[in-house]
VOVEX-749408 format. One line per 8 residues: number of its first residue (from 1); their letters; for each residue x, z, y of C-alpha. Coordinates in steps of 0.5 Angstrom, whole numbers. Layout:
residues N
NUM> a> X Z Y; ...
This chain:
residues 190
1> xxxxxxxx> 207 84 190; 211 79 188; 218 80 190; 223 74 192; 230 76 196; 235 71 201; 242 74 199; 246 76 205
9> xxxxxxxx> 252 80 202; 254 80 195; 256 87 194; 260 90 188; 256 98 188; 254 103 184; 250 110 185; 255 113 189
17> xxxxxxxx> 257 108 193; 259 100 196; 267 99 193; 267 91 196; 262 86 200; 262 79 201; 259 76 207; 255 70 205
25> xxxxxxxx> 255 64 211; 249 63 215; 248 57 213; 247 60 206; 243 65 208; 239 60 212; 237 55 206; 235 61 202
33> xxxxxxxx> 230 63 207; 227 56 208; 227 55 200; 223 62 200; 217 60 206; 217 53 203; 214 56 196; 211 62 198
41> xxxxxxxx> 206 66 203; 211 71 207; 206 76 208; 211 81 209; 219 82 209; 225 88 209; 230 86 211; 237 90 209
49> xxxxxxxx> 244 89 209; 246 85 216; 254 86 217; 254 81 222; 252 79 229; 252 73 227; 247 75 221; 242 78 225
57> xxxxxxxx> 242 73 229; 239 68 224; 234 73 221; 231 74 228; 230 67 228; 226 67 222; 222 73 224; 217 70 227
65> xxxxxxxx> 215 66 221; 213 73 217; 207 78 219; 210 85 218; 217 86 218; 220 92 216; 227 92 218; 231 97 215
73> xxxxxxxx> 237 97 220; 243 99 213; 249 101 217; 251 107 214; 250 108 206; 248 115 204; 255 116 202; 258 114 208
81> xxxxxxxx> 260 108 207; 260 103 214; 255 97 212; 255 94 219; 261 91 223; 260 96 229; 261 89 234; 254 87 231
89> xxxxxxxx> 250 93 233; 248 91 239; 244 84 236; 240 89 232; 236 90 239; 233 83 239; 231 84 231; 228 90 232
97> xxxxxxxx> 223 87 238; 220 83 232; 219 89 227; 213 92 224; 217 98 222; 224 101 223; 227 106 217; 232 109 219
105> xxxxxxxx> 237 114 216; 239 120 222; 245 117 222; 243 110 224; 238 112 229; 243 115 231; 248 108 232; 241 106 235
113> xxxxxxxx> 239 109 239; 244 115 241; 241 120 239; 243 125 234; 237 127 229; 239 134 227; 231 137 226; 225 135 228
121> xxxxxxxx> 224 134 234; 231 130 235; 228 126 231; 221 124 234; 226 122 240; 230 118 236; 223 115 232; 220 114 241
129> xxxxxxxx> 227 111 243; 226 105 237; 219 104 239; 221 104 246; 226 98 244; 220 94 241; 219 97 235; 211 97 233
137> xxxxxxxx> 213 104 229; 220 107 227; 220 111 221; 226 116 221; 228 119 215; 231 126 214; 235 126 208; 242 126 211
145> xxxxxxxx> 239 133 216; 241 138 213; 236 144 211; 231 145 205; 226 141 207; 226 133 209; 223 132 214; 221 124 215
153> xxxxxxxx> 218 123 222; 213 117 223; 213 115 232; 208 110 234; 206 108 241; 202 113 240; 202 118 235; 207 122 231
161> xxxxxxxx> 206 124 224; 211 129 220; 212 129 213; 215 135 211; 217 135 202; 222 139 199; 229 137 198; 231 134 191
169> xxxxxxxx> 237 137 188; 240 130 187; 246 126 188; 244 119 186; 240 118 192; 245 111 194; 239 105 195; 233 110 195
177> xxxxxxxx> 231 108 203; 231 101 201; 227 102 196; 222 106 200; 222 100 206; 221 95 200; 215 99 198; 212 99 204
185> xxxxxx> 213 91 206; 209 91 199; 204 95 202; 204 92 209; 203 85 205; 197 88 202
């Protein structure tokens, strides 16, 4: 896939988390999408970080321009860093509605939906509530579960898929579910 990105915050970070951000205007937001569907075929788009309300809204405005869009709800880093404005979590219902897929960490299906993954069959709920709000399918992603294993839950209308894998030893998983959204918008495009 070719690759093109509309900033929405420009972020001082590193692997073990966000230091600063800096809130770009909608209206810069909105003119780099434009720039974007002006020059190219948008056969798929992820969304990331949406600090606002007011942000949200303005992607919503554009989602339906784009056939598959992955909306990666980044609310809250791997480091425990809050990376959304609580006010604005209400307007994340609006842009799910648009969404392919939903990827959720536990911990932001959990602001989403009020359900607390703690295992698989939480999860699964967590995954039907999202998908109940709009979403076509709702990844949930089990790397902040506690245990061995990591256990990633795929809920559509109707199936759900488990993805059970062995737990890295690891602490520079900072930015790996944006990576793992990215994949997918690529592939969807495809």
């Amino acid at each position: 896939g070719f690759g093109t990105s509309a900033i929405t915050s420009v972020t001082a970070q590193n692997t073990t988390g966000v230091q600063a951000s800096h809130l770009l205007p909608t209206d810069d937001i909105a003119a780099q999408i434009e720039a974007i569907h002006d020059d190219f075929d948008v056969r798929a788009a992820k969304t990331g970080m949406l600090a606002t309300g007011e942000v949200i809204e303005t992607v919503v405005e554009y989602a339906p321009a784009v056939t598959h869009l992955v909306v990666d709800p980044v609310m809250v880093a791997a480091s425990g860093d809050r990376l959304l404005e609580p006010d604005a979590e209400d307007a994340y219902e609006e842009l799910l509605a648009e969404a392919t897929l939903v990827t959720p960490n536990a911990d932001e299906a959990a602001v989403l939906t009020g359900i607390e993954p703690t295992d698989e069959e939480t999860a699964i709920a967590a995954g039907a509530e999202l998908v109940e709000m709009g979403a076509d399918a709702a990844l949930v992603k089990g790397g902040h579960i506690a245990g061995d294993d990591v256990i990633d839950v795929l809920v559509t209308g109707d199936s759900v898929r488990t993805f059970r894998h062995e737990r890295i030893d690891t602490d520079a998983t900072h930015g790996s579910g944006c990576t793992l959204s990215a994949a997918i918008a690529t592939l969807l495009a495809q």
